[in-house]
C-alpha positions in Angstrom: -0.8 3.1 7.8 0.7 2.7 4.4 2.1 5.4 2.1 3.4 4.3 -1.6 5.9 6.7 -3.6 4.3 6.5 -6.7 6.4 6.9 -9.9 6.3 8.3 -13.3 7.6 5.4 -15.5 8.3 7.1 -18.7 9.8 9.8 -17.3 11.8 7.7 -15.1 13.2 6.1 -18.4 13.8 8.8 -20.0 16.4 9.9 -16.9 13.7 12.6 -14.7 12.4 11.3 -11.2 8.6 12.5 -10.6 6.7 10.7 -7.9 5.6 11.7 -4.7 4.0 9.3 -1.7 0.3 8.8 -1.8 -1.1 7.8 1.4 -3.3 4.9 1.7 -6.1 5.1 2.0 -6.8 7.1 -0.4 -9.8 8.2 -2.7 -10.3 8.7 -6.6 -9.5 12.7 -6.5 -6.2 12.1 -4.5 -4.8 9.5 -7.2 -6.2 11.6 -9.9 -4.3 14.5 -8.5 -1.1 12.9 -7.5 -0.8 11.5 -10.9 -1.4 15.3 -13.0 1.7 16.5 -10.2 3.8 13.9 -11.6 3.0 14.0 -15.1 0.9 10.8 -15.6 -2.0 11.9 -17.9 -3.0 7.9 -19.6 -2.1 9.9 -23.1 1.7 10.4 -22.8 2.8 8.5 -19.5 0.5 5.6 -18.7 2.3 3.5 -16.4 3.6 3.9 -13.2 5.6 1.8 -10.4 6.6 2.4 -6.9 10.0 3.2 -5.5 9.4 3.2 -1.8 6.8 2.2 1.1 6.1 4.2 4.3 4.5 2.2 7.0 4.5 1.3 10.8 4.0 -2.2 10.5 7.2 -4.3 11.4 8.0 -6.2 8.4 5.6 -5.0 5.7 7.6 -3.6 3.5 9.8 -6.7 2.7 6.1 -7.7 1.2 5.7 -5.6 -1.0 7.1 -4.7 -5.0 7.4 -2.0 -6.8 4.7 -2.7 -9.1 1.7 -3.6 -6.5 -1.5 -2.7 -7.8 -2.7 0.7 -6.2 -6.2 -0.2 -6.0 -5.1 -3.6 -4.4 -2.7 -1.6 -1.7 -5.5 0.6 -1.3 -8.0 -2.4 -0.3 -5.6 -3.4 2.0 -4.9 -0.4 3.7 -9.0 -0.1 4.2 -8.5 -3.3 6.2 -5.6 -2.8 8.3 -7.0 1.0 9.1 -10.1 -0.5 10.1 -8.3 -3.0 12.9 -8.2 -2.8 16.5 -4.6 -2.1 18.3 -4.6 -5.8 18.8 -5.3 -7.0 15.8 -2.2 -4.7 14.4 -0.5 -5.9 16.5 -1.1 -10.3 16.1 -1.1 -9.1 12.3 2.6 -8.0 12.5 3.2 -10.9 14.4 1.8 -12.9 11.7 3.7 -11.0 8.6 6.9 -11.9 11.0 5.7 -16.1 11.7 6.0 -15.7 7.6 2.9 -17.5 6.3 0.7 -15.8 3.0 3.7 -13.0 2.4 4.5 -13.4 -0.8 2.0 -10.7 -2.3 -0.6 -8.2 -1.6 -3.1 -10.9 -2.1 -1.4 -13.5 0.7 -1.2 -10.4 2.6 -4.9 -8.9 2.6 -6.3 -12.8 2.9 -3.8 -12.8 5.9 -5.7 -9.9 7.5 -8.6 -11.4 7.2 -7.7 -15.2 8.8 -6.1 -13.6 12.1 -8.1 -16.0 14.2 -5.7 -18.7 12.7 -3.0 -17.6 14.9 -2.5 -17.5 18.8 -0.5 -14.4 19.9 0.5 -13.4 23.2 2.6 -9.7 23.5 3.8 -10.4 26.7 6.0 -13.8 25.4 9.6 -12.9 24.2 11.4 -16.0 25.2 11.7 -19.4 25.7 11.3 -18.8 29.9 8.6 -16.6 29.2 7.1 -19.3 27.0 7.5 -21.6 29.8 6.4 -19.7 32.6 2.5 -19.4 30.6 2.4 -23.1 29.8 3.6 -23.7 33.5 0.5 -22.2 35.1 -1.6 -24.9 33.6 0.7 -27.9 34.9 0.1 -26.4 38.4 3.7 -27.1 39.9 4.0 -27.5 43.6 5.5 -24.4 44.9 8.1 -26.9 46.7 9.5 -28.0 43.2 9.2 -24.2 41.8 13.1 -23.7 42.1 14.1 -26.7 40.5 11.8 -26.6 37.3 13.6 -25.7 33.7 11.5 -23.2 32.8 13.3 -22.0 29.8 14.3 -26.0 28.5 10.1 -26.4 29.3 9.5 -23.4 26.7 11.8 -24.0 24.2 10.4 -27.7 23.9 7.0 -26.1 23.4 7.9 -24.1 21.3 9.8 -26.4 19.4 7.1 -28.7 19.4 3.5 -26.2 18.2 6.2 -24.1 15.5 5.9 -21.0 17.5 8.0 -17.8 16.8 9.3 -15.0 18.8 8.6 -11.6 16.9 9.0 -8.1 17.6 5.4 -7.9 18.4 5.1 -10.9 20.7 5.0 -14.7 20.2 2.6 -16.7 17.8 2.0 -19.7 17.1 -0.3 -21.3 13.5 -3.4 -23.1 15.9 -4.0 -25.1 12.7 -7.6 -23.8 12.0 -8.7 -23.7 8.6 -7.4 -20.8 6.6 -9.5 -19.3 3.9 -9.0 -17.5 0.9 -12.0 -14.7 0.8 -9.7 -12.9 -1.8 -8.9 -14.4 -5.1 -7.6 -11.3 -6.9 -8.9 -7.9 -8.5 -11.8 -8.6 -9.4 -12.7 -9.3 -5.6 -12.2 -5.3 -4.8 -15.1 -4.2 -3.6 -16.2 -0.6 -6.1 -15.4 2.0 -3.4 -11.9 0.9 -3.0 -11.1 1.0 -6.6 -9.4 4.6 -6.9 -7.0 4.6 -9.8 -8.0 7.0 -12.1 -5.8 9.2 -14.8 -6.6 13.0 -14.3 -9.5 14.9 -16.2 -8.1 15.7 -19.5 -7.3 19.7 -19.9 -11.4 21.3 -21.0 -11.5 21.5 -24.9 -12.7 24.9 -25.9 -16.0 24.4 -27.7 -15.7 24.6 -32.0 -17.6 27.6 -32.4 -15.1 29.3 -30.3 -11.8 27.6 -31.6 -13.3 28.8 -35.3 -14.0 32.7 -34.0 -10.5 32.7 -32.5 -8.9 31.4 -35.6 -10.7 33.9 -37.5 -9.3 36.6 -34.9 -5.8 35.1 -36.0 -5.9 35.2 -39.3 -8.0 38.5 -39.6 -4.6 40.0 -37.6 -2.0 38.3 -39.5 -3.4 39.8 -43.1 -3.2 43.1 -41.2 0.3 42.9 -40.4 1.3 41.6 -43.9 -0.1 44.4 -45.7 2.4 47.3 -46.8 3.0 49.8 -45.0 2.3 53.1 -47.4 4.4 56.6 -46.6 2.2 59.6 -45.9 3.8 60.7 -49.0 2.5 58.5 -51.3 -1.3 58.6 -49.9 -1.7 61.3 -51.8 
């Protein structure tokens, strides 16, 4: 649904691209896996951004900036994987009418207020548009041939605000639309996944001592002088 190329910041400052495309959804381990491949370890490189979006969704990547919150792409992801072929489908629509675009948090209280809309796939113009509203005027089929279809639909459509999108036409019905999502804090826990990787097992003291010993034990050895048989004597 959505794949983020994820970015090493630092590095990308200092001159050396490393990122690769996580896609979402995702879990803890695959974040916490992509970020050791790219270098991001929270010690040296902390910060990340993303330089390109994967998705099939007409007109979702306009929405989106390069420094999006993963765990907040990730919640939305969750959402849009968990839609119906429809609701896709009137949810493109929607990201096309224009309304709550302008960040992840327009866009996954968007997802969640598709009843707001009225979508129809099959509507592409204005004489489609006034074919539909036609069947409820019952015309006589005398006066078929001299009705305006397309002038009758494109005063409709004039009139309710509706658009013609890739996906189909829509139209804002006016319900009421809510905001179930105020910001981070609203993530639910188990799509929070950004996590830096496991730092590198530290080898327990008694061993770092025994080692050391090792290593200095040989160094003394090689810095003694070397005596001739000659002089062993």
């Amino acid at each position: 649904m959505i794949a983020a190329y994820v970015t090493n910041l630092g590095k990308y400052n200092e001159g050396d691209l490393c990122g690769e495309y996580l896609k979402l959804p995702a879990t803890t381990e695959d974040v916490k896996g992509l970020l050791a491949r790219i270098g991001v370890d929270g010690v040296l490189y902390e910060e990340t951004f993303i330089t390109d979006y994967e998705t099939d969704i007409s007109g979702f990547h306009s929405c989106l900036g390069e420094y999006e919150s993963i765990d907040e792409l990730n919640y939305l992801a969750a959402l849009l994987s968990d839609m119906n072929e429809w609701d896709r489908e009137k949810f493109s629509a929607a990201l096309e009418y224009g309304e709550y675009t302008g960040s992840v948090k327009d866009l996954i209280n968007l997802s969640q207020n598709l009843d707001c809309y009225e979508f129809d796939p099959d509507i592409s113009s204005d004489e489609d548009l006034g074919y539909a509203y036609a069947d409820t005027l019952e015309v006589p089929e005398h006066l078929e041939p001299y009705f305006d279809y397309e002038a009758y639909g494109r005063d409709i459509r004039l009139e309710e605000g509706g658009v013609f999108t890739d996906a189909g036409y829509v139209v804002d019905n006016r319900d009421s639309f809510t905001e179930y999502y105020e910001g981070r804090d609203d993530i639910p826990d188990e799509y929070r996944i950004f996590e830096y990787p496991d730092p590198p097992e530290r080898m327990p003291i008694r061993e770092q001592l025994a080692m050391f010993g090792r290593m200095v034990s040989a160094q003394t050895v090689a810095d003694r002088p070397v005596v001739a048989r000659e002089d062993r004597a």
